[in-house]
C-alpha positions in Angstrom: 0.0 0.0 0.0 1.5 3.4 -0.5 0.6 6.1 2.1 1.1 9.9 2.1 0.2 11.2 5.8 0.1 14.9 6.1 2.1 15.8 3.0 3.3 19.3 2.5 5.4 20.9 -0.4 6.0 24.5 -0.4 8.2 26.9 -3.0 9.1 30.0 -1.4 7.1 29.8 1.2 4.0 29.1 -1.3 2.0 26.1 -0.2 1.6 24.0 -3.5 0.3 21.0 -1.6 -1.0 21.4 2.3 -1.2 18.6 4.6 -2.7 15.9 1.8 -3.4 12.6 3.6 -4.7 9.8 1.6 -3.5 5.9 0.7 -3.9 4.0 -2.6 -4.3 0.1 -2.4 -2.9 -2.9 -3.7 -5.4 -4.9 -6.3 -7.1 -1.4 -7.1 -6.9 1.6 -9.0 -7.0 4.9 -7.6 -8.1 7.8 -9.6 -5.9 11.1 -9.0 -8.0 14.7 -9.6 -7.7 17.8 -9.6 -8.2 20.9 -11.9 -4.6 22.5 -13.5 -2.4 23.8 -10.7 -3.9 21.9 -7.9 -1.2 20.1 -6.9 -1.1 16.7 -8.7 1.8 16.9 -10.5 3.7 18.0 -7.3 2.7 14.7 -5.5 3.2 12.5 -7.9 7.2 14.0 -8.0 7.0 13.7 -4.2 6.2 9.9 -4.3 8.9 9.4 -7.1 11.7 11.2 -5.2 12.3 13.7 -7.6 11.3 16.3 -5.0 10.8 15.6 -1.8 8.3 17.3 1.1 8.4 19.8 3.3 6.8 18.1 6.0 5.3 15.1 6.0 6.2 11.6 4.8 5.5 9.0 2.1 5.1 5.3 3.0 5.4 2.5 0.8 4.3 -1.2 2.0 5.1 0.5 5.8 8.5 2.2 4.9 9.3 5.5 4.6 10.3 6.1 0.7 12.9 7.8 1.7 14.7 5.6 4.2 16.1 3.6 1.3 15.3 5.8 -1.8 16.6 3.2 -4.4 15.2 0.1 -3.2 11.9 2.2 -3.5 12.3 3.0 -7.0 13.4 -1.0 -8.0 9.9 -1.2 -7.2 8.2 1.6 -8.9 7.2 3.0 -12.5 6.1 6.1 -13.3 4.9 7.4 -16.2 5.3 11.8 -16.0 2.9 14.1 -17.5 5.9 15.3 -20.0 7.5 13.2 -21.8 11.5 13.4 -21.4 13.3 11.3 -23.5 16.8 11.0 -25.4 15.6 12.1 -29.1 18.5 11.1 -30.9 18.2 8.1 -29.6 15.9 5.1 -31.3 12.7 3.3 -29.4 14.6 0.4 -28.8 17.9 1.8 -27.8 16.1 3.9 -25.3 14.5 1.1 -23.7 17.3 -1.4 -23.8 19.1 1.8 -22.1 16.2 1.9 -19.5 16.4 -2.0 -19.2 20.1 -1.8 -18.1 19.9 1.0 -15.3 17.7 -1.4 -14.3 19.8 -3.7 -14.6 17.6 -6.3 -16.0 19.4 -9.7 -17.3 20.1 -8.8 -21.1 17.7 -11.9 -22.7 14.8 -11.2 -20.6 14.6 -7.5 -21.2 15.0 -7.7 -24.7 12.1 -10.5 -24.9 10.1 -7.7 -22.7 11.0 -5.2 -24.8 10.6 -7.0 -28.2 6.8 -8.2 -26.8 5.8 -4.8 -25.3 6.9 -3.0 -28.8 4.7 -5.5 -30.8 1.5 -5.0 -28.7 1.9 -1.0 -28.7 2.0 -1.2 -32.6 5.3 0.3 -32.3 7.5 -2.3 -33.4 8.1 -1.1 -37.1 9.1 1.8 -35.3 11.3 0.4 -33.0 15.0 1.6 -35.1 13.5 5.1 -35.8 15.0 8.3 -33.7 11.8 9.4 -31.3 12.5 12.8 -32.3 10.8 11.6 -35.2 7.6 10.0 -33.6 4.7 11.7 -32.9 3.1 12.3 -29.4 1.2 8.9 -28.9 4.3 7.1 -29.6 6.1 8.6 -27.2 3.8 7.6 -24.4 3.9 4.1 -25.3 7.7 4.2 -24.7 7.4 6.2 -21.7 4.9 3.5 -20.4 6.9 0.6 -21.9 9.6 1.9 -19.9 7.5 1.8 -17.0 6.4 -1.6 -17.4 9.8 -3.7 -18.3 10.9 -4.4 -14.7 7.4 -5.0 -14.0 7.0 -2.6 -10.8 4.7 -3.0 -7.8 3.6 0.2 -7.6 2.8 2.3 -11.2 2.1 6.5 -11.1 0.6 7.7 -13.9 0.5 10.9 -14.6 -1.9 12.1 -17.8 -1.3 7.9 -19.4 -3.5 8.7 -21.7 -2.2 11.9 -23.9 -1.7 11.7 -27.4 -2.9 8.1 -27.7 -5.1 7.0 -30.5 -8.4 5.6 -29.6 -7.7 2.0 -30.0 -4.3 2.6 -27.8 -6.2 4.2 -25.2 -8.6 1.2 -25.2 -5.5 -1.1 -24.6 -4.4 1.4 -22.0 -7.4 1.0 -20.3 -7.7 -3.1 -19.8 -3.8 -2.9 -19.0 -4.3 -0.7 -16.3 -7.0 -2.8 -15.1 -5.2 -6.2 -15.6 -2.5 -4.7 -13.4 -4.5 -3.8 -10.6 -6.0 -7.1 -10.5 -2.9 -8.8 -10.4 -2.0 -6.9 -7.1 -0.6 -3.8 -7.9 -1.1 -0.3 -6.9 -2.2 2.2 -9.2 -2.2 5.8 -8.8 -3.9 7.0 -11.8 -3.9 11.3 -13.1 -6.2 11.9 -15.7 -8.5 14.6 -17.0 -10.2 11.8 -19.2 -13.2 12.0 -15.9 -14.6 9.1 -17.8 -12.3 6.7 -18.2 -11.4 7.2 -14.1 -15.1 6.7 -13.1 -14.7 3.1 -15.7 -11.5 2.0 -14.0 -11.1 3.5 -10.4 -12.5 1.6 -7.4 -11.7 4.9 -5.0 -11.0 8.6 -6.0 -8.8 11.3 -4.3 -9.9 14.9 -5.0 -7.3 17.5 -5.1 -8.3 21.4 -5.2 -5.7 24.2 -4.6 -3.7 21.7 -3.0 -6.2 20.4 -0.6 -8.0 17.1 -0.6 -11.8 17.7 -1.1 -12.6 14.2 -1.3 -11.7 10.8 -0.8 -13.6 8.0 -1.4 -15.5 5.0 -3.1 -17.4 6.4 -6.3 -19.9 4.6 -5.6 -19.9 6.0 -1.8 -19.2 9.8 -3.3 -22.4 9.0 -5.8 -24.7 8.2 -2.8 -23.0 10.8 -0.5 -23.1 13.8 -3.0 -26.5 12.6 -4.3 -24.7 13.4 -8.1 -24.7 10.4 -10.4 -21.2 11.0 -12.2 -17.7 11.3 -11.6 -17.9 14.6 -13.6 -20.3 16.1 -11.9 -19.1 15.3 -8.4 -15.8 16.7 -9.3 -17.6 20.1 -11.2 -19.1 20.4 -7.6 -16.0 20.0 -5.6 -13.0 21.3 -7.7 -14.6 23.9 -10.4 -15.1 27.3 -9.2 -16.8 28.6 -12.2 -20.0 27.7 -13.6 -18.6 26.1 -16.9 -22.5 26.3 -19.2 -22.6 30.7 -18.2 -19.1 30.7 -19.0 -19.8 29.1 -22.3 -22.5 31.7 -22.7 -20.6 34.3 -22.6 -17.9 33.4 -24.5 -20.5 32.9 -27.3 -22.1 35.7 -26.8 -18.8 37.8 -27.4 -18.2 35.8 -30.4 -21.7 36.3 -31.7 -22.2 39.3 -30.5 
């Protein structure tokens, strides 16, 4: 189980994330909210390592993350909202690169690799340069990457951007499959949808505050609202989005 218990992150002085408390599940997804700027971005960093708190800690399986920072990460994937890779290098070369800082015996990786290529329609790809690729095809190596030393605990942060419908689709049952085989998933997304399809609980994040955090089914009955979308429109949108739409139409057909 990973655990965050009364997570801060501040940047000059600036509270980007205040005292979050919440824990996602092993077997289960759990869906990650929260409109731009809230703070999601920042705790999924914290979890990784890449930055860590200002006060509180991160717990993974009962340990602190940080008490052994590497052995934490053998365990971990992450997929980031960006995508940083090495452009000059190829698809392949980047993962068998990934596959030996994780120092994963050379035959198996390259069977992972090879496999994980073919069933992200990538592999005709695979000796091109990604600064050739387009945006979808990035992802999949960013989650191929993720995948290879097949983790315990996957982040991910916006999976789903720039893949084609029939990717996402795949996307979706993998993430699913995971979960059921006993990982935890914390799962980012504005696709409000497919997190009502796949997550068994939800955390609600709103100007680095957690609003909710719950069962959707238990936020349905609780909220008396009958979507994910419109629970989160009550909790985490400040503006009325149909009068803003309005408006905007009205200075366009005015």
């Amino acid at each position: 189980m990973l655990e965050l218990q009364h997570v801060s992150k501040h940047f000059s002085g600036i509270p980007a994330v205040d005292n979050i408390s919440f824990s996602a599940r092993a077997g289960e997804v759990t869906g990650y909210l929260g409109p731009n700027g809230s703070g999601k971005s920042t705790t999924m960093k914290m979890i990784t390592g890449l930055i860590e708190p200002t006060f509180g800690e991160i717990f993974f399986d009962g340990a602190p993350t940080l008490a052994d920072p590497i052995a934490f990460k053998r365990r971990m994937g992450y997929v980031p909202e960006e995508p940083y890779l090495y452009h000059h290098l190829s698809g392949a070369e980047y993962l068998t690169m990934v596959s030996e800082l994780r120092d994963l015996p050379r035959r198996l990786s390259q069977e992972r690799i090879e496999g994980l290529l073919q069933l992200f329609s990538l592999h005709g790809d695979r000796h091109a340069s990604i600064q050739g690729y387009s945006k979808g095809m990035r992802q999949k190596i960013l989650l191929i990457a993720a995948l290879l030393h097949n983790p315990d605990l996957l982040l991910l942060d916006e999976p789903f951007s720039g893949l084609d419908v029939a990717s996402a689709l795949v996307l979706r049952a993998l993430i699913e499959e995971l979960a059921c085989r006993g990982k935890v998933v914390l799962f980012s997304s504005h696709e409000l949808d497919t997190v009502e399809r796949i997550s068994a609980r939800v955390v609600i994040l709103h100007k680095g505050h957690v609003v909710a955090n719950d069962e959707i089914e238990r936020l349905r009955g609780l909220m008396d609202l009958p979507t994910l979308e419109e629970i989160f429109s009550e909790l985490a949108v400040e503006q009325d989005s149909r009068s803003v739409a309005q408006q905007m139409v009205g200075l366009i057909d005015g």
